[in-house]
N, C-alpha and C positions, 0 to 999 in steps of 0.2 A: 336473459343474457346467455349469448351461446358459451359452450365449452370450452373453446380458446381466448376467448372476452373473459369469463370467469376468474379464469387461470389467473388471467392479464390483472387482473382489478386485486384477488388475492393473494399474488407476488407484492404489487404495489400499497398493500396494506402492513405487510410486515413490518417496513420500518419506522412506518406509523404506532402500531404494536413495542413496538421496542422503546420508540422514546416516550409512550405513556407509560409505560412500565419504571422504565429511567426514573422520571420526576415521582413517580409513586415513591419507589426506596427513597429518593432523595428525601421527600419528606416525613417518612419517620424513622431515619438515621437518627442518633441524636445529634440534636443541631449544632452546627459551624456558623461560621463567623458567613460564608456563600450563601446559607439557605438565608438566614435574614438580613441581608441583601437583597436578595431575589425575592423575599416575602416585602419589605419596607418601596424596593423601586416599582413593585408593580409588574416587575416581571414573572415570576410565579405564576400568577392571577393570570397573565394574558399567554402564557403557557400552556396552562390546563385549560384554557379556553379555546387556542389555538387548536389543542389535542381534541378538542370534543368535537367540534366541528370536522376536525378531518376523519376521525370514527364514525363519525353521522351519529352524535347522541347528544342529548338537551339536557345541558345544566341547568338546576333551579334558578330564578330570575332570582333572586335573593343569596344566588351565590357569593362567597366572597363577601358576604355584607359585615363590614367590623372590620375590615383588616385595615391595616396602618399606611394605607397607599398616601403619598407625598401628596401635596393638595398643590405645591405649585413647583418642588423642588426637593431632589434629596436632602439636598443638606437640610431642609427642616425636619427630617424626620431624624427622631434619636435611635439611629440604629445600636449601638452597641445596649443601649438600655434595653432596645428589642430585643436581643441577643440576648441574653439573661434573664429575662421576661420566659423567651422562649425555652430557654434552658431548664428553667425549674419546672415550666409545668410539663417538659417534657420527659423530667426523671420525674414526678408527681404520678404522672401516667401512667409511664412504662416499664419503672426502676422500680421505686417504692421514696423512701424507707416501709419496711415492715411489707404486705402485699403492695403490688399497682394497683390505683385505680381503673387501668383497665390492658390486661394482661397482652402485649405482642406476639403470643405464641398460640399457633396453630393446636399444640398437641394438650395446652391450656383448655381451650376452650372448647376442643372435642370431648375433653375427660369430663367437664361441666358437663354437656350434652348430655353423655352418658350415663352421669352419676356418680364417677367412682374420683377419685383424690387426683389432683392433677401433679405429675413430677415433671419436671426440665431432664432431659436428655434420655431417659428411661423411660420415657409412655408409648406405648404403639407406635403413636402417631410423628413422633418424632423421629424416631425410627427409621418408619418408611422413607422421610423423608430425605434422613442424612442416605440410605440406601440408596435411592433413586437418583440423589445427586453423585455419586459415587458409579451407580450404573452406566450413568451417562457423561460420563466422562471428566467431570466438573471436580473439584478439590476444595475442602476448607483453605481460605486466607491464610495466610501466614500468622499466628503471634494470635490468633480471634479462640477464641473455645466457646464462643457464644453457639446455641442449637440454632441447627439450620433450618428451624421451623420458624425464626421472625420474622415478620409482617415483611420488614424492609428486604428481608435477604429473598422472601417467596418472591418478591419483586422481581428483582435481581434475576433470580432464576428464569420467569418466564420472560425477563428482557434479552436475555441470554439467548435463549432459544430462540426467539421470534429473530435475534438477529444472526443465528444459526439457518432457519427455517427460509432468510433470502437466495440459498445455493444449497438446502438438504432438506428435502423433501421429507427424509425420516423424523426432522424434529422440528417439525409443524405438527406431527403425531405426539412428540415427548410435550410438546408446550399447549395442546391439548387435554391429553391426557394428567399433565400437571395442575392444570386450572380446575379439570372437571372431577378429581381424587383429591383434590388439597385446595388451594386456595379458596374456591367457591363454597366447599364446604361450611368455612365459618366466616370469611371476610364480610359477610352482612350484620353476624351478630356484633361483631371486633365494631366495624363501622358506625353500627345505632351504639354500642355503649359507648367511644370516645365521643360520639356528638352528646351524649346524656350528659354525661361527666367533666367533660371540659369549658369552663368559660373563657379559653381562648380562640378567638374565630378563626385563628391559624388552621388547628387542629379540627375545627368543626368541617371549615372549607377541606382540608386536605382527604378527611375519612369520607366526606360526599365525592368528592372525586374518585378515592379511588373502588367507593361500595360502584359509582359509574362504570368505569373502567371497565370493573371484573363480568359487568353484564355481556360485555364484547367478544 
């Protein structure tokens, strides 16, 4: 591929970049009444499917196997029971009572790696990250004091850029640079322990897409 083709093809991936990022956060916000809707109609599924194909990467043929897709029509599916289905095992997960089962935080699971005691908003790694987002110009939410190391917000973040990265060239470098100092650093271990731990296929299918994704 020449030089100007190159260019051409990694402009036109950006916003491809951006909406798999999108549905990444979307699925481990904790869940709305939107996401199991979009888990129940089938849409989700043929989402993350749509995204893989246009990134050029192959989901397991077993993806998705378990989810609650409508067999002939929504209204057979019980979504709002979904919806609370998905709710609990989403605070099981990611909230607690007492630890999660399997912890949404970057700065978590690098202190694991390490060895030493993992803290929320005080560990290195958390740190860097509320910095970086501050470096570049970005601002905590209004009313949130949640660390800006969760899974769903790292999303966020390089959704942000990539859709940054369509007309600035310098934050194709910050959405790089973000993925290969943070994200990828632990999203594979975060990915295999919710698919250990969860017997809901939601969350199985969701951490296989986005451990996907982050290979991109």
């Amino acid at each position: 591929m020449k030089g100007e083709e190159a260019m051409s093809f990694e402009n036109e991936m950006w916003p491809v970049r951006a909406t798999a990022w999108e549905l990444a956060a979307f699925s481990f916000r904790h869940p709305t009444h939107e996401l199991a809707r979009a888990i129940t109609s089938g849409e989700w599924f043929d989402a993350a499917c749509e995204i893989g194909d246009a990134l050029g990467v192959i989901l397991p043929e077993d993806f998705g196997k378990g989810l609650p897709l409508p067999s002939s029509s929504i209204e057979e599916v019980d979504e709002d029971g979904f919806f609370h289905r998905l709710r609990a095992e989403a605070t099981r997960l990611f909230m607690g009572p007492g630890e999660p089962a399997c912890s949404p935080y970057e700065g978590v699971w690098r202190a694991k790696a390490e060895g030493v005691k993992p803290l929320l908003f005080v560990n290195p790694h958390s740190v860097e990250v509320e910095r970086f987002v501050k470096d570049h110009g970005f601002t905590r939410p209004e009313g949130t004091n949640e660390p800006l190391d969760h899974v769903a917000t790292e999303c966020e973040l390089l959704q942000a850029f990539a859709m940054r990265a369509m007309t600035d060239s310098g934050s194709s470098e910050a959405y790089v640079q973000f993925l290969e100092e943070h994200l990828r650093v632990w999203i594979d271990d975060f990915c295999a322990e919710c698919q250990n731990v969860t017997s809901e296929p939601f969350y199985k299918a969701a951490a296989i897409y986005l451990e996907t994704i982050a290979k991109c």
